[in-house]
C-alpha positions in Angstrom: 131.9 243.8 -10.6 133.6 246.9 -11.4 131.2 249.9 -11.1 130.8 252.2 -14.4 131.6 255.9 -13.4 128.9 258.5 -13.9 127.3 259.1 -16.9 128.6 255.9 -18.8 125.4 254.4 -19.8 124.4 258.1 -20.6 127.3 258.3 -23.3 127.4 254.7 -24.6 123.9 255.4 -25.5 124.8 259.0 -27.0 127.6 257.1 -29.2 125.7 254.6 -30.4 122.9 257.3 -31.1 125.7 259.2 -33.3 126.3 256.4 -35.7 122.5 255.5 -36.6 120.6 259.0 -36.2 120.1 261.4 -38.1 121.5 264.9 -37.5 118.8 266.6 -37.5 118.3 266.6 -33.4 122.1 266.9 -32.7 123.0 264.5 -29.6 120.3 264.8 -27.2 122.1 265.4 -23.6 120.5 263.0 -21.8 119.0 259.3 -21.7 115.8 258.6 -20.1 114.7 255.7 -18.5 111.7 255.7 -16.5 109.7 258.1 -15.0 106.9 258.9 -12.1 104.5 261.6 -11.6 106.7 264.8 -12.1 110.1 263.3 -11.7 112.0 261.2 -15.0 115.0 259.0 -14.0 118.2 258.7 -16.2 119.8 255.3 -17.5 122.5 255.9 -14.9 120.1 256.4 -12.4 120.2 260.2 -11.8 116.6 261.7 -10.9 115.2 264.9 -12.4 111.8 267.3 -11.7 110.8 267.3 -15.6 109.7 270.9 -15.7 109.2 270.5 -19.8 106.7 267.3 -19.9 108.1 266.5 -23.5 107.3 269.9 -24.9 104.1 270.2 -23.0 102.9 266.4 -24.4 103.1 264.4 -21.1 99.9 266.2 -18.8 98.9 264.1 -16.6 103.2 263.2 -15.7 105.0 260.2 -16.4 103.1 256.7 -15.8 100.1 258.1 -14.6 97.8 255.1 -13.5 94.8 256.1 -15.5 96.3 256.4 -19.0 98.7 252.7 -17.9 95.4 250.9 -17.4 93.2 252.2 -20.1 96.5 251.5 -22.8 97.0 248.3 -21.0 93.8 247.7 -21.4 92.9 248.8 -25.0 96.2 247.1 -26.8 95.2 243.7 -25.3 91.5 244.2 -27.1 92.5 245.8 -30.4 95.9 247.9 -31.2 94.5 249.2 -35.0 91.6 249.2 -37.2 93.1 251.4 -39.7 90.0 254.1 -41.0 87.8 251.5 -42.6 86.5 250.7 -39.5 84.9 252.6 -36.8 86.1 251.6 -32.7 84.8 252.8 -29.8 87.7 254.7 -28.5 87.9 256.7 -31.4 84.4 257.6 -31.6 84.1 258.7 -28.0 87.6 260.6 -28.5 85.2 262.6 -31.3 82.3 262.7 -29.0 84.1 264.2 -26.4 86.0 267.0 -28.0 83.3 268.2 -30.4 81.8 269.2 -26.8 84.9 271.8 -26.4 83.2 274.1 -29.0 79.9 275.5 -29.3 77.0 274.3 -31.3 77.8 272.0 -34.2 81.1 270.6 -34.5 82.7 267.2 -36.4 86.2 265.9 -35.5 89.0 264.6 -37.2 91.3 262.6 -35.5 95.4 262.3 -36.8 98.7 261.7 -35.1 100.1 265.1 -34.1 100.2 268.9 -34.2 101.5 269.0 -37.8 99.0 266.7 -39.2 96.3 268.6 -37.6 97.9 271.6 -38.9 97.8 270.1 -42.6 94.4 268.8 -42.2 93.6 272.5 -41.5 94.7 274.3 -44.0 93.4 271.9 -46.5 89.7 272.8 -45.0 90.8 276.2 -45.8 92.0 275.6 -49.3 89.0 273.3 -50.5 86.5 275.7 -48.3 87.8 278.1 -51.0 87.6 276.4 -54.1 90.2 278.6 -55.7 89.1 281.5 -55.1 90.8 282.5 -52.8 94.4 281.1 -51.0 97.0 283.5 -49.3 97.2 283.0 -45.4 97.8 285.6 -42.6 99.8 284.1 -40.0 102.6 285.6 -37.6 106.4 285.9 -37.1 106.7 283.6 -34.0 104.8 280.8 -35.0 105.4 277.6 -35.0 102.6 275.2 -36.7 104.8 272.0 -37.6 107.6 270.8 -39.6 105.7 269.7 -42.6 105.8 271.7 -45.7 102.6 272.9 -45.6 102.8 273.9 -41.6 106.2 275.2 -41.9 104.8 277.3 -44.8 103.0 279.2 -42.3 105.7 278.8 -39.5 107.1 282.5 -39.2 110.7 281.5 -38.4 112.6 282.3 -41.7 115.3 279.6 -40.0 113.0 277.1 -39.9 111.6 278.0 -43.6 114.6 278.4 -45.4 116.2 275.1 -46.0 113.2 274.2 -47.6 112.0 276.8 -49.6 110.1 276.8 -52.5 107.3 276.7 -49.6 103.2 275.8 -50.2 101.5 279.5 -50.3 100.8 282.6 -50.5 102.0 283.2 -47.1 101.7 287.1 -45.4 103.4 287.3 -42.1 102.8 290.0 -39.4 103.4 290.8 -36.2 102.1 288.7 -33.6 99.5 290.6 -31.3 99.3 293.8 -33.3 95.4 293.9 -34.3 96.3 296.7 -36.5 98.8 295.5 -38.4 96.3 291.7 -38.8 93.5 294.4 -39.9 95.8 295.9 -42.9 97.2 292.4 -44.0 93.9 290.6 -44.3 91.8 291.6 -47.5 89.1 290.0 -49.6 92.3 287.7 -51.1 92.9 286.4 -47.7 91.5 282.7 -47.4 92.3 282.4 -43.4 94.0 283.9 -40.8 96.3 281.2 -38.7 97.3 281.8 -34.9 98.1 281.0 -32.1 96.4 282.0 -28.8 99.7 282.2 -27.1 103.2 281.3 -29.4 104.8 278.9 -27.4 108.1 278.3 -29.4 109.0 281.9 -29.8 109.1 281.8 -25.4 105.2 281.4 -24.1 104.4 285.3 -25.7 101.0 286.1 -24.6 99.0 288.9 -26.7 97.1 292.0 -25.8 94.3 291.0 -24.4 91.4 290.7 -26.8 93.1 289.8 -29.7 91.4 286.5 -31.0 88.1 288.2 -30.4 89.6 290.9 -32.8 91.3 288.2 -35.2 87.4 286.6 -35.3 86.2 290.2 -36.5 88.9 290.9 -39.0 87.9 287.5 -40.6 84.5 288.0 -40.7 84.8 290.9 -42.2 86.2 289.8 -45.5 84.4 286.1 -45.0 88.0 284.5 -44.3 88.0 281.6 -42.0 89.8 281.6 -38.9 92.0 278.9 -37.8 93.8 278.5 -34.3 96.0 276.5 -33.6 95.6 275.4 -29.5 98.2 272.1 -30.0 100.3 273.7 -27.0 98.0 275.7 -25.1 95.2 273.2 -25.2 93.6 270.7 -23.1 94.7 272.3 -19.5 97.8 273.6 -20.2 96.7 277.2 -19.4 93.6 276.1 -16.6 91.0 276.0 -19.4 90.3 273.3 -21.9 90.7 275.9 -24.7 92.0 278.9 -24.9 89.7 280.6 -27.4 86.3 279.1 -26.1 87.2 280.1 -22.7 87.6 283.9 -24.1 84.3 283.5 -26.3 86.0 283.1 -29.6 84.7 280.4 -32.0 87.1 279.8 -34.6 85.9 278.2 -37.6 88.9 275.5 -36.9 90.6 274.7 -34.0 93.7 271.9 -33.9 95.1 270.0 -31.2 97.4 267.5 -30.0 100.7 267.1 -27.2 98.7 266.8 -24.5 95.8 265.4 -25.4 97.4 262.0 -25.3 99.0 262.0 -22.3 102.0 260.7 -24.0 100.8 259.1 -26.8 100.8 260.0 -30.4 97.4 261.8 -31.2 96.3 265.0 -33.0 93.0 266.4 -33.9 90.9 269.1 -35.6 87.7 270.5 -34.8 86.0 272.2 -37.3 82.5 274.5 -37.1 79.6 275.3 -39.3 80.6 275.7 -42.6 84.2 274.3 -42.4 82.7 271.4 -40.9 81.3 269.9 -43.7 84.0 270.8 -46.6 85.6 267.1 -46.6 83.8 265.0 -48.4 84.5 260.8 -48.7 88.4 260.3 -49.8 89.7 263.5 -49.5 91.9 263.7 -46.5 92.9 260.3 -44.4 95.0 259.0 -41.7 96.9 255.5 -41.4 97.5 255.8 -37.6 95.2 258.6 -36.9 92.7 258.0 -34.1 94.7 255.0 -33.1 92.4 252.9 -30.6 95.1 252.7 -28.3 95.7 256.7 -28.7 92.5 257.5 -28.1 91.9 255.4 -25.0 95.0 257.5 -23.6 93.4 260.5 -24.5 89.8 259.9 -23.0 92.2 258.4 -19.9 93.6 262.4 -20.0 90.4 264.2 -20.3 88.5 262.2 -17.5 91.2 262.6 -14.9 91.6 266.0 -15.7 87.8 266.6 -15.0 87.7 264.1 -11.9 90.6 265.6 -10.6 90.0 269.1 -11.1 93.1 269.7 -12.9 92.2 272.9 -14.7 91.4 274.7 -11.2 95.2 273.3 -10.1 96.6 274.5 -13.2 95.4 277.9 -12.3 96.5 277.7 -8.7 99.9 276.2 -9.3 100.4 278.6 -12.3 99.8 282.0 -10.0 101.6 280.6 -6.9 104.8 280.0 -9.5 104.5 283.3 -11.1 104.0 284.7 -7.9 107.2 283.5 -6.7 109.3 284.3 -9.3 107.8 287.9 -8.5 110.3 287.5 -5.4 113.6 286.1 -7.3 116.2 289.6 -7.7 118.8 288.5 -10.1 120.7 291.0 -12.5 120.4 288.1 -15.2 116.5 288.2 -14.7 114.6 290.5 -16.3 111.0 289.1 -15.9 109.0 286.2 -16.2 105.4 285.7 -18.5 102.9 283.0 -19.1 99.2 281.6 -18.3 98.6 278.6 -16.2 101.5 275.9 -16.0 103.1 277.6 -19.3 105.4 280.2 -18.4 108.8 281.6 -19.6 111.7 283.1 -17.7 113.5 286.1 -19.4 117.1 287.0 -19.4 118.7 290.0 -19.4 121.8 287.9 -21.3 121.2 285.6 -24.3 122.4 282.8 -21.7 119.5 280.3 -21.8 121.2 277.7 -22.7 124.0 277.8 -20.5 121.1 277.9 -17.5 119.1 274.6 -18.9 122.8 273.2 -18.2 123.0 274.5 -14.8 119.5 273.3 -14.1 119.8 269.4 -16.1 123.0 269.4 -13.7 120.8 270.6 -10.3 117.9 268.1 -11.4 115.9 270.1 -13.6 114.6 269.7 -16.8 113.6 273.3 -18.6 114.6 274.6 -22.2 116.3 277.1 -23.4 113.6 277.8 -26.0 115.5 281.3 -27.0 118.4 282.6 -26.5 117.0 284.6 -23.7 114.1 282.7 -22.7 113.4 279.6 -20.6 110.2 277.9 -21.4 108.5 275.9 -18.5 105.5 273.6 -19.5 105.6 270.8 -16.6 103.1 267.8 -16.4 99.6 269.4 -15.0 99.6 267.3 -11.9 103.1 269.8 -10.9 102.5 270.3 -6.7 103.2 273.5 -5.1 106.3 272.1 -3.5 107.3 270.8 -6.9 106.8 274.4 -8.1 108.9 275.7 -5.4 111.7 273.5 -5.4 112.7 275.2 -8.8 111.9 278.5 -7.8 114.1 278.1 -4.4 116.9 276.5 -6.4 116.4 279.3 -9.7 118.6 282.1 -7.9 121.7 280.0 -7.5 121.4 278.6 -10.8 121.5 282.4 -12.0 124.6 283.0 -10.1 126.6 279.9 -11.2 125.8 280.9 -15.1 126.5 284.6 -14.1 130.3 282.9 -13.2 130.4 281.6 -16.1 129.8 284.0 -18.2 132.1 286.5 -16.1 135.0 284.1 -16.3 
C-alpha cells in the first residue's frame, strides 16, 4: 500500500470542509484527531504541545481520566432531561458554584459564554423595569457573538456587520477608573467587564480596578456584571478572579473551562439580581446538560484534589519568569496572570509566528496582530512550559527571515 505524503489526510479533510462549511471560520489549518494530557495529535499523525486548550475551554488537558469516567458514566444513566425535570448533576453543578460567591447566591446553568452573557444582561434589563437601560462596557471586550453580547463587545469589527445592535451601549477605555466614573450616571443600568480582556491579548488592568468599578456602581445603584467566562475556574490560580480580589459583583458568568471540554455555561447572580427571574422568563434546551455538568463537577473536584490552582500559580511565574530571559528584537514583552499570558511583538507578525510554532509542534494564537495569546490546559508541567520557552527564540528568528526576505 502506497504511503499518503504528509499532510494528505490534513487537506482531504480541509477540502471536504470547503464545500459544506460555512465561511465564517475560513479553513482551519489543521485536523485533530486525538489528544493526551497537554499534547493533541493530527489526522496524519503529527504531535503538538496544545498551548491554547481550545481558547482556554479544555482545563484539565485532553482525555483527562476524571471528566472520561464521570461522562462515561453519566450518558449511560441519562443524556437529557430537558428543564422540566430536575437531575442530580445539575443540581450539584448549582450547589457547587453558588459556593464561589459570598452569602446568598442562585445559579443558572446554559451552554456557553454567550448564553451566560444574554442571560445576564436580561437580569439587568428586567432588574430595571424600564427605568433604566444603557450599559458601560469597554473597547476590548469580547462577551459573545450573539446580538445581545456582541452589543456590548467593544470591537467595532465584530459589531459592524450586524448593526442595528440591542442598546444603549457607552464604550470606554478599558482600565481607566476615571474615564468608567464619567461614563456611568444615574441612566446607567450596569456596568459590564471583564477582569482581564482576553481577546484583545490577556490585558490585565491597574490594579484595583473592579473594586473601583464595584464603587462606581454603587454609587448610582447600577448593577455590576463581570464576565469571568476566560479567566475563571483556575485559569489565573484562583477560582474567580473578582472574589479572590474582594469584589462581589451582583452577576458573575462563566463557562470554557468549566466543562472541561464540554458545552456548559453559567451565571451567578447575588442579592437582589438573584431573585429578578421569575417562572418562564429565561430557559435553556441544552443548558445544565446532565452529561455537561458531570464533566464540570469532574473539573472542579480534580482541580481541588489536585491542587491545580497553587500549579497554576507556580507554572504561570516560572513561564513568565522565563520569558524574562528570552532577548529578541521582535520581542517587546510578555503580560498575563496565572496560565493566561500574552507575548508581545515589536512587528504586527503574530500570525506569521503561530505558523512557525503549528510547524515546530506548538499550538498558540495569534490573537492580534502583535500579540500571542497562551492559555494551555491547567495540568501544563514545568518542562511543558519550558519546551516552548527554549524553542520561542528560534521561532523569532525564522519569522525575523521571513519578514526580512
Amino acid at each position: 500500500m502506497t504511503a499518503l505524503p504528509t499532510g494528505a489526510v490534513t487537506q482531504l479533510m480541509q477540502d471536504r470542509w470547503d464545500i459544506v462549511m460555512m465561511r465564517n471560520y475560513g479553513t482551519p489549518p489543521i485536523a485533530l484527531d486525538h489528544g493526551r494530557g497537554a499534547r493533541v495529535w493530527d489526522v496524519d499523525g503529527r504531535v503538538y504541545l496544545d498551548l491554547l486548550g481550545g481558547i482556554a475551554v479544555s482545563s484539565l488537558g485532553h482525555a483527562h481520566p476524571a471528566v472520561v469516567e464521570a461522562v462515561t458514566r453519566q450518558v449511560a444513566l441519562l443524556a437529557h432531561t430537558s428543564n422540566l425535570a430536575i437531575h442530580e448533576p445539575g443540581l450539584a453543578l448549582a450547589e457547587r458554584l453558588s459556593t464561589l460567591l459570598p452569602g446568598s447566591t442562585r445559579v443558572f446553568l446554559c451552554q456557553d459564554g454567550a448564553t451566560a452573557n444574554e442571560a445576564a444582561l436580561k437580569i439587568v434589563r428586567k432588574s430595571m423595569q424600564g427605568r433604566r437601560s444603557e450599559i458601560v462596557a469597554t473597547h476590548g471586550s469580547f462577551h459573545g457573538r450573539t446580538l445581545g453580547a456582541l452589543s456590548v463587545t467593544g470591537n467595532p469589527a465584530k459589531r459592524a456587520p450586524f448593526e442595528p445592535l440591542p442598546g444603549p451601549v457607552t464604550f470606554v477605555e478599558f482600565g481607566d477608573v476615571k474615564a468608567l466614573r464619567a461614563a456611568v450616571t444615574d441612566t446607567t443600568a450596569a456596568i459590564m467587564l471583564e477582569p482581564v480582556q482576553g481577546e484583545s491579548g490577556v490585558i490585565v488592568p491597574v490594579e484595583g480596578y473592579l473594586a473601583a468599578a464595584r464603587q462606581i456602581a454603587d454609587d448610582v445603584g447600577a448593577l455590576l456584571v463581570v464576565d469571568e467566562v476566560q479567566s475563571g475556574i483556575g485559569r489565573t490560580g484562583e477560582w474567580l478572579m473578582c472574589a479572590a480580589q474582594g469584589v462581589l459583583p451582583d452577576v458573575v458568568t462563566l463557562a470554557k473551562g468549566l466543562g472541561g471540554g464540554l458545552p456548559v455555561g453559567a451565571v451567578l447572580a447575588t442579592g437582589a439580581a438573584a431573585e429578578v427571574f421569575a417562572t418562564g422568563d429565561h430557559g435553556s434546551t441544552f443548558g445544565g446538560n446532565p452529561v455537561s455538568c458531570a464533566a464540570a463537577l469532574a473539573v472542579l473536584d480534580t482541580i481541588e484534589r489536585d491542587g491545580l490552582l497553587e500549579h497554576v500559580r507556580t507554572v504561570g511565574d516560572h513561564w513568565a519568569a522565563s520569558f524574562d530571559t528570552v532577548d529578541h528584537p521582535l520581542l517587546a514583552g510578555h503580560r498575563g496572570v496565572g496560565l493566561w499570558r500574552a507575548l508581545e511583538l515589536t512587528e504586527p507578525v503574530a500570525a506569521a509566528l503561530e505558523v512557525q510554532a503549528r510547524s515546530a509542534g506548538f499550538l498558540i494564537n495569534g490573537v492580534r496582530p502583535t500579540s500571542i495569546r497562551l492559555a494551555p490546559p491547567l495540568v501544563l508541567t514545568i518542562a511543558e512550559a519550558d519546551e516552548f520557552s527554549a524553542a520561542l527564540p528560534s521561532l523569532l528568528d525564522l519569522v525575523m527571515t521571513q519578514v526580512s526576505s
